[in-house]
FILUMTI-658993 format. One record per residue (C-alpha): residue number from 1; residue in three letters; chain; x, y, z. Coordinates in nm, 2 decimals, decimal comma. Example, Ala and Ser with C-alpha at 12.3 -4.5 7.8 and 13.67 -1.06 7.14 Angstrom:
<rs>
@nr: 1&rest: ALA&kette: A&xx: 1,23&yy: -0,45&zz: 0,78
@nr: 2&rest: SER&kette: A&xx: 1,37&yy: -0,11&zz: 0,71
</rs>
This chain:
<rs>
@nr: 1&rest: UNK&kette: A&xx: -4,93&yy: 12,92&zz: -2,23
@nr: 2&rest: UNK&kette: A&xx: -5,15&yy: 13,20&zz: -2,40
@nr: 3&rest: UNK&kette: A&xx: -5,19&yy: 13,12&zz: -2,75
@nr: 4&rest: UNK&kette: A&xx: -5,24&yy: 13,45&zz: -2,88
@nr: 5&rest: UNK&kette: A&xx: -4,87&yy: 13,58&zz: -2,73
@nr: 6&rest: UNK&kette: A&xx: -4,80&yy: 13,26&zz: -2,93
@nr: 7&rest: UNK&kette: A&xx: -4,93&yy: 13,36&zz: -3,27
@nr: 8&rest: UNK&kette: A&xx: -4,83&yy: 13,71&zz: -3,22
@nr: 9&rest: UNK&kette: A&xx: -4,45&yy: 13,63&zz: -3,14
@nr: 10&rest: UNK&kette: A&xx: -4,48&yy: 13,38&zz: -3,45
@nr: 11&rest: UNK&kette: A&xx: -4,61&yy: 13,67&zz: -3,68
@nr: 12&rest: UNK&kette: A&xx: -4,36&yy: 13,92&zz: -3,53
@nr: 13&rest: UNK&kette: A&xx: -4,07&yy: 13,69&zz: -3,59
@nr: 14&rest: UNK&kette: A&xx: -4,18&yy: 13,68&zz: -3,97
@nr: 15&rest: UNK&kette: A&xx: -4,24&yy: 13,96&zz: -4,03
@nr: 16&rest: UNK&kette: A&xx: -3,86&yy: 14,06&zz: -3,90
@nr: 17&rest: UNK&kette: A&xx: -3,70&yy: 13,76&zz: -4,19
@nr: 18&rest: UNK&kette: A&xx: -3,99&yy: 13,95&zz: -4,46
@nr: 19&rest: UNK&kette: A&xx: -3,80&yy: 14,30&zz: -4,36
@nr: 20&rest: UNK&kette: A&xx: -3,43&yy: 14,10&zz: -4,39
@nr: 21&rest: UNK&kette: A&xx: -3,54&yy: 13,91&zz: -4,72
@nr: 22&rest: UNK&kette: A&xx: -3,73&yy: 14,23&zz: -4,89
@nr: 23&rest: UNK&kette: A&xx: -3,42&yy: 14,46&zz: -4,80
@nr: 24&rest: UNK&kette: A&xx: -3,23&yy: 14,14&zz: -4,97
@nr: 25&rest: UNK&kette: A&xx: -3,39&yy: 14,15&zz: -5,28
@nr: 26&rest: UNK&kette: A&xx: -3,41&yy: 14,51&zz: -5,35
@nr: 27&rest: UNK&kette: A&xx: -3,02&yy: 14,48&zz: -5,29
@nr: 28&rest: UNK&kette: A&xx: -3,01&yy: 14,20&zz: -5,56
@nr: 29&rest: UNK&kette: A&xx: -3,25&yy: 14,34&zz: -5,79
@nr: 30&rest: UNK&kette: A&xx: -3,04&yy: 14,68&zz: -5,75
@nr: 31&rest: UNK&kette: A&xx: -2,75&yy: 14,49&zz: -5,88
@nr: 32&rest: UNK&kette: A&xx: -2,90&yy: 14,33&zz: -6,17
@nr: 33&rest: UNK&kette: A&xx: -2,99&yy: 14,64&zz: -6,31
@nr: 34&rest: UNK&kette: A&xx: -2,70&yy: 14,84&zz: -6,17
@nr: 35&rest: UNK&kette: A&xx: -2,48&yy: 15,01&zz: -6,50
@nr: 36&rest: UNK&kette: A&xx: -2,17&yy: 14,85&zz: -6,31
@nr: 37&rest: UNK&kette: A&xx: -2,33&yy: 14,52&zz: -6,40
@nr: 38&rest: UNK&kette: A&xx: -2,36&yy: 14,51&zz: -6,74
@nr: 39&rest: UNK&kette: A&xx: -2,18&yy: 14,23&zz: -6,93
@nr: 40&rest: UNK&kette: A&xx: -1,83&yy: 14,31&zz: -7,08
@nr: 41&rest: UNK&kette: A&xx: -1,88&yy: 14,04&zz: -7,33
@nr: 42&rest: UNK&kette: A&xx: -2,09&yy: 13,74&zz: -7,38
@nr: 43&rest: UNK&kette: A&xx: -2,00&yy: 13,53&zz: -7,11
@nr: 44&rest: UNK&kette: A&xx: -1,99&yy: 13,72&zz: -6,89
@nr: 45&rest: UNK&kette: A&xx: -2,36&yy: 13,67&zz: -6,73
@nr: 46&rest: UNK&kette: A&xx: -2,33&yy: 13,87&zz: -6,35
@nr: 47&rest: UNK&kette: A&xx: -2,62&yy: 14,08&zz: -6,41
@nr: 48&rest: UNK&kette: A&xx: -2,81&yy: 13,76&zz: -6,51
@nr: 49&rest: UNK&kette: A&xx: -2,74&yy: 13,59&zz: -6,23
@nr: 50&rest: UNK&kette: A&xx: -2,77&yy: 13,88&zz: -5,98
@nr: 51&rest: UNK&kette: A&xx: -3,12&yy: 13,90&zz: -6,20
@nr: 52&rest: UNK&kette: A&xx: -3,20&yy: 13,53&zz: -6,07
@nr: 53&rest: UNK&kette: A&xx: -3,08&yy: 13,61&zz: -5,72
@nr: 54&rest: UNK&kette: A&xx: -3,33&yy: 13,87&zz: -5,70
@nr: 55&rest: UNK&kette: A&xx: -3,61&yy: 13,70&zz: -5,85
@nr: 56&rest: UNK&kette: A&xx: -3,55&yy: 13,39&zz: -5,52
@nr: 57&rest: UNK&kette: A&xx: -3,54&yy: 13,64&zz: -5,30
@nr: 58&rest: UNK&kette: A&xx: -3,87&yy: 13,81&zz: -5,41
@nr: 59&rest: UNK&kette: A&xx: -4,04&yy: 13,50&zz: -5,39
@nr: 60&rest: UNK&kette: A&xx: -3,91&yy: 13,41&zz: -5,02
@nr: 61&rest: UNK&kette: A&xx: -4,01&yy: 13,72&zz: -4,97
@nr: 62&rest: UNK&kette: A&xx: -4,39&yy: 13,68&zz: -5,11
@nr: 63&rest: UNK&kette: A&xx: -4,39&yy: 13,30&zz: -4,88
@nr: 64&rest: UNK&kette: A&xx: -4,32&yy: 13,50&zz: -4,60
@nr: 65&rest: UNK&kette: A&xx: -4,57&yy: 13,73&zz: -4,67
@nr: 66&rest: UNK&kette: A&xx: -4,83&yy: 13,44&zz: -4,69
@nr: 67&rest: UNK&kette: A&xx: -4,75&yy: 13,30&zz: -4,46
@nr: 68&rest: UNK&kette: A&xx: -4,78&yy: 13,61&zz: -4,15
@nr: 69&rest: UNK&kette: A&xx: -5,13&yy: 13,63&zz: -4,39
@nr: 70&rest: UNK&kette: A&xx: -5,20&yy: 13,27&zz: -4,23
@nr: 71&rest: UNK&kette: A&xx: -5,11&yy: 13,34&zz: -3,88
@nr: 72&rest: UNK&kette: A&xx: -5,35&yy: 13,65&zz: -3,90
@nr: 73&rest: UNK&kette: A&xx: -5,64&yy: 13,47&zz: -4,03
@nr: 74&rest: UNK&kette: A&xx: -5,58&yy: 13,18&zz: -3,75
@nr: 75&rest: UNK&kette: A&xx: -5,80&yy: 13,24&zz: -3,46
@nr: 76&rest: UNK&kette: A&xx: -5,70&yy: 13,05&zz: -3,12
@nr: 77&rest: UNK&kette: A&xx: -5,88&yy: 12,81&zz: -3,04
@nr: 78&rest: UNK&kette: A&xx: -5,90&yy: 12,58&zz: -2,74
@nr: 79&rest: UNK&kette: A&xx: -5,88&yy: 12,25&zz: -2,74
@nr: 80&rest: UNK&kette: A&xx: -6,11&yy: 12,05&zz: -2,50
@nr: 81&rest: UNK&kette: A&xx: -6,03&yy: 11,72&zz: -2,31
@nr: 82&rest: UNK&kette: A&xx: -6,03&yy: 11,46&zz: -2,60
@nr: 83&rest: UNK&kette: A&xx: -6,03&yy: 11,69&zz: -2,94
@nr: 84&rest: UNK&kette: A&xx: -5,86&yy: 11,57&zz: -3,20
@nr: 85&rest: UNK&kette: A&xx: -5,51&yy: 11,74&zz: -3,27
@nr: 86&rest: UNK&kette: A&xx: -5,55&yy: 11,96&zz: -3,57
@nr: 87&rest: UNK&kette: A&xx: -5,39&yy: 12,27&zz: -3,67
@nr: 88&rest: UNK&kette: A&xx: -5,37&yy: 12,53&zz: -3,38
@nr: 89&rest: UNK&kette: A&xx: -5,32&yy: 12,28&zz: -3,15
@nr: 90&rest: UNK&kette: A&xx: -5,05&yy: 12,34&zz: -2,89
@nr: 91&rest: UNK&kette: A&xx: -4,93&yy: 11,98&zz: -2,80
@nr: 92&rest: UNK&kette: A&xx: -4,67&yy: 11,87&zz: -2,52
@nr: 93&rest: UNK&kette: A&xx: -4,50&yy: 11,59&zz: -2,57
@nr: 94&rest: UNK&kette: A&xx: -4,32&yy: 11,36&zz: -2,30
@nr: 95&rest: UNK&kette: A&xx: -4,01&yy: 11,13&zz: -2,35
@nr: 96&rest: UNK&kette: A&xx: -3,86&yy: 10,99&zz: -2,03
@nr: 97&rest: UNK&kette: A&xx: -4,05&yy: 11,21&zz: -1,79
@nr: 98&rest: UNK&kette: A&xx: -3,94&yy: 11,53&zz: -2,03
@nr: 99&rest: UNK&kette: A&xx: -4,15&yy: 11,75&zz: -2,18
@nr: 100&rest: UNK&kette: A&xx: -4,11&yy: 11,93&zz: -2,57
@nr: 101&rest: UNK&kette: A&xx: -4,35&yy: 12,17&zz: -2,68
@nr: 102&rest: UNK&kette: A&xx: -4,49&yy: 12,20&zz: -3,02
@nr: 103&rest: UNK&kette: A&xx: -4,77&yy: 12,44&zz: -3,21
@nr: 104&rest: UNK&kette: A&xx: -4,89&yy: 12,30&zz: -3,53
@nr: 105&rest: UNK&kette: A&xx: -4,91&yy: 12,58&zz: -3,77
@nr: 106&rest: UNK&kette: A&xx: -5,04&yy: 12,64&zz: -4,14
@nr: 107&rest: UNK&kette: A&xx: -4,68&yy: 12,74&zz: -4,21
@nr: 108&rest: UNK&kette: A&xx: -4,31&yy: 12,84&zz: -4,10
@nr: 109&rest: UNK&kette: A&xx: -4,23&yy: 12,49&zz: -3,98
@nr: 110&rest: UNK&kette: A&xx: -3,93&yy: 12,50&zz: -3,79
@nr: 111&rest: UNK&kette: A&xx: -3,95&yy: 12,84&zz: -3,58
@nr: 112&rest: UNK&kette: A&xx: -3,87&yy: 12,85&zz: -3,24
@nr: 113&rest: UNK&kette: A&xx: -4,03&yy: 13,07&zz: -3,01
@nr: 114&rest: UNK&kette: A&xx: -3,95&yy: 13,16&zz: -2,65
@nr: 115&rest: UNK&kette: A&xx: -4,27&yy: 13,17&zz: -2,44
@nr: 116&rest: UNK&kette: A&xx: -4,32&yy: 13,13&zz: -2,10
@nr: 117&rest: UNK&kette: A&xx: -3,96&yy: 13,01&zz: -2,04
@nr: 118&rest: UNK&kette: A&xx: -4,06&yy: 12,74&zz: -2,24
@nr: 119&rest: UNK&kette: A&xx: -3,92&yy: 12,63&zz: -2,64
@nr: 120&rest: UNK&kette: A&xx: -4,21&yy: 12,59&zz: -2,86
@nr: 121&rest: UNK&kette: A&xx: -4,14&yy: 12,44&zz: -3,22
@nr: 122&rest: UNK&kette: A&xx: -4,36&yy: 12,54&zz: -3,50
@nr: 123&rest: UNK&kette: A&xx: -4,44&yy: 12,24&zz: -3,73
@nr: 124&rest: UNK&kette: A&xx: -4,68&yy: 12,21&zz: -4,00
@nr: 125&rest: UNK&kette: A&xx: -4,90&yy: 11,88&zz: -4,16
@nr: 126&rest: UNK&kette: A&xx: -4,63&yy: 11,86&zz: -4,38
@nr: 127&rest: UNK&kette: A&xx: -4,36&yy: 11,80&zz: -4,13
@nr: 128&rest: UNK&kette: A&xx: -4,34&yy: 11,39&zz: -4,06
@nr: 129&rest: UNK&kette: A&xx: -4,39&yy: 11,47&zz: -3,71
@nr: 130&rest: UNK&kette: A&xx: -4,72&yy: 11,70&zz: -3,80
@nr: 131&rest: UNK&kette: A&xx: -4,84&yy: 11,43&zz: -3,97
@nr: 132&rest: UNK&kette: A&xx: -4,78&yy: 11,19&zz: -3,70
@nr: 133&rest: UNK&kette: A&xx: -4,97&yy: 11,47&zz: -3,47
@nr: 134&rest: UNK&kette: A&xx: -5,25&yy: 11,51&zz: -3,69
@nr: 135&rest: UNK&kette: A&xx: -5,62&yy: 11,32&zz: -3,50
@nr: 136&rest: UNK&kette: A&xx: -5,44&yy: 11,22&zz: -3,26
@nr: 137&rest: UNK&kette: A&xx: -5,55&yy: 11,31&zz: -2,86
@nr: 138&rest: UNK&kette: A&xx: -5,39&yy: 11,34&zz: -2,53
@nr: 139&rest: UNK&kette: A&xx: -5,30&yy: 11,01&zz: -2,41
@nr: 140&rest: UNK&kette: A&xx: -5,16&yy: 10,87&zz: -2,76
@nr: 141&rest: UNK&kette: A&xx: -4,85&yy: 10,77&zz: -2,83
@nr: 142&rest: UNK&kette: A&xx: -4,66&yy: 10,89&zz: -3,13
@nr: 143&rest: UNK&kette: A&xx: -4,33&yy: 10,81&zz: -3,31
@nr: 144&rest: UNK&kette: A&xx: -4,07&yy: 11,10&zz: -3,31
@nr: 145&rest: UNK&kette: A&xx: -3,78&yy: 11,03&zz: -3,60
@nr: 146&rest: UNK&kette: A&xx: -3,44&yy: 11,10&zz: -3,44
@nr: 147&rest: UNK&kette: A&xx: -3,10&yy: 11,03&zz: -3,55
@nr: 148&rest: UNK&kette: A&xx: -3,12&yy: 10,69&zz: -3,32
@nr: 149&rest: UNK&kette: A&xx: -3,42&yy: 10,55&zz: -3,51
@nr: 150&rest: UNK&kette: A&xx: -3,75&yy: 10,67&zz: -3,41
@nr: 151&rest: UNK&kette: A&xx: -3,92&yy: 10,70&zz: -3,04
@nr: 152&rest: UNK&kette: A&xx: -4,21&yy: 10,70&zz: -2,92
@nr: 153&rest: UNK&kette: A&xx: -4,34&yy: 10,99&zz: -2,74
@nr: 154&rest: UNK&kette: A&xx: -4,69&yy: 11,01&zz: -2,56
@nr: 155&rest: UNK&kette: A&xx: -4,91&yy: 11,30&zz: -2,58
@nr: 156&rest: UNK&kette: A&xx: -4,93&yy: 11,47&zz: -2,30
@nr: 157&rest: UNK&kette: A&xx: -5,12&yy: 11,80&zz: -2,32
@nr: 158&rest: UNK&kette: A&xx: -5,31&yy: 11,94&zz: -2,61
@nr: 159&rest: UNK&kette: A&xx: -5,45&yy: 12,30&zz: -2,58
</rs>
């Protein structure tokens, strides 16, 4: 799996929700300030909240925006035979002679990207399993939290 396909399909897939959640905002902000919005009396408080929607939105919108900045400014790398897992890392993980892909990223935990026929899951340090990924190396073992109770998993392939 090339990497760079990776990070470019991860950044293109971001920047689509940053189109979606700016388009979103300017909707919300439109209505805040729209003259059909201004209170009728003093409880009524739809331009307020349409205010507040906009303001969540513009700040999804700004995360969003960081975080396509940190896909940009990550460089792949390769991981020899033996490296410690850190973020970049493209790690396989087997359960019962089935493999699950994961990239640990600076951000966006939780994407799912289609590459090479394959699923890859974004996760970040933050994530339990990221942090469960984090120093390890191909070969260790790792414990995946499921709805059963946790499992272990071993490390199969880090690229």
């Amino acid at each position: 799996m090339n990497k760079s396909v990776l990070r470019d399909q991860i950044i293109a897939r971001l920047e689509a929700e940053l189109a979606q959640q700016t388009a979103a905002a300017h909707l919300a902000r439109d209505e805040a300030i729209s003259e059909e919005s201004r209170p009728e009396n003093q409880y009524d408080t739809h331009s307020l909240e349409a205010g507040y929607l906009a303001e969540g939105q513009a700040r999804l919108a700004a995360g969003i925006h960081a975080s396509i900045e940190y896909y940009r400014a990550l460089a792949p790398v390769d991981f020899p035979s033996g490296a410690p897992i850190a973020i970049g890392a493209l790690v396989e993980l087997q359960f019962r002679a089935q493999g699950t892909w994961y990239f640990l990223g600076p951000r966006a935990g939780g994407l799912e990207i289609s590459l090479d026929g394959r699923t890859v899951l974004v996760l970040t340090p933050q994530s339990p399993l990221g942090r469960e990924l984090l120093g390890r190396r191909e070969g260790d073992t790792v414990h995946v939290p499921g709805r059963g109770g946790a499992s272990t998993h071993r490390i199969a392939t880090v690229r």
